[in-house]
N, C-alpha and C positions, 0 to 999 in steps of 0.2 A: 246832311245825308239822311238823318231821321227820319226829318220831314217829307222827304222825297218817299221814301217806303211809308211812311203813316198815309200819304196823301193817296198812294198807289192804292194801300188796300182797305182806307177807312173810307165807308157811303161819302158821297160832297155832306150829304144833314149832319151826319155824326160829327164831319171838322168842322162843319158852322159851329153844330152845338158847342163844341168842345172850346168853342174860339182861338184854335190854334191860327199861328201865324201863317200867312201865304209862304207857298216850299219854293217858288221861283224856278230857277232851274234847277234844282234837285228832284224836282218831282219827273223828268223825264228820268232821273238814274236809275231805277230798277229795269225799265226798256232797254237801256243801254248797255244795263249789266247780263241779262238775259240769254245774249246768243253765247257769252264768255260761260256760266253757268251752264247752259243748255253740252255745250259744248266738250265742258270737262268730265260732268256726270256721265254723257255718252259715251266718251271713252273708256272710263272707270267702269260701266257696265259691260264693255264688249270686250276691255285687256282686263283680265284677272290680274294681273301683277300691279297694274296700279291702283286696284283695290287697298295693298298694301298700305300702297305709298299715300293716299290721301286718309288713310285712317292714321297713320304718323303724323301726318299733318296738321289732322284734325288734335289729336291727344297735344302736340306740341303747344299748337294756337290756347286750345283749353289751359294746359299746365301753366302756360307763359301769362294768361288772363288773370288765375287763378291768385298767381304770386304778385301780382303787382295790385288787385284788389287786396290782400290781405297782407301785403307788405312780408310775404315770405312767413309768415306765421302759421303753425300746425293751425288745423283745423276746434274750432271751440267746442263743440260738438263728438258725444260719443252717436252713433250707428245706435238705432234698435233695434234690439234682439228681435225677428219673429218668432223665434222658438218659446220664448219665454212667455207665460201666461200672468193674466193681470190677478194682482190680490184683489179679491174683494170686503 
């Protein structure tokens, strides 16, 4: 599936140079995926209500990524203040 979207939007020179492997038929999947994407945005733009629903969706997909790349672990990382000024 990568390969199919790399081969979509990388120049042919860039995946020569790169010497990535041939996408075969993955490289038609973003065409394919197209009219399905084309299709939901559309209506997300013309029904307000399902604005909602695909930012739920979106936050779900995120949170559910989230936890399985870090194994459900708090984050390691404190936030930087922007308020806070640097000592010099």
């Amino acid at each position: 599936m990568h390969r199919g979207f790399t081969r979509a939007f990388l120049p042919p020179a860039a995946y020569a140079a790169n010497r990535l492997p041939p996408a075969g038929p993955w490289a038609l999947l973003p065409f394919a995926c197209f009219p399905f994407i084309f299709g939901a945005e559309t209506l997300r733009r013309a029904l307000p209500p399902l604005e909602h629903v695909a930012d739920r969706a979106a936050r779900w997909r995120r949170r559910r990524w989230l936890a399985h790349h870090t194994g459900g672990r708090p984050p390691e990382y404190a936030p930087r203040d922007p308020t806070a000024t640097r000592a010099r």
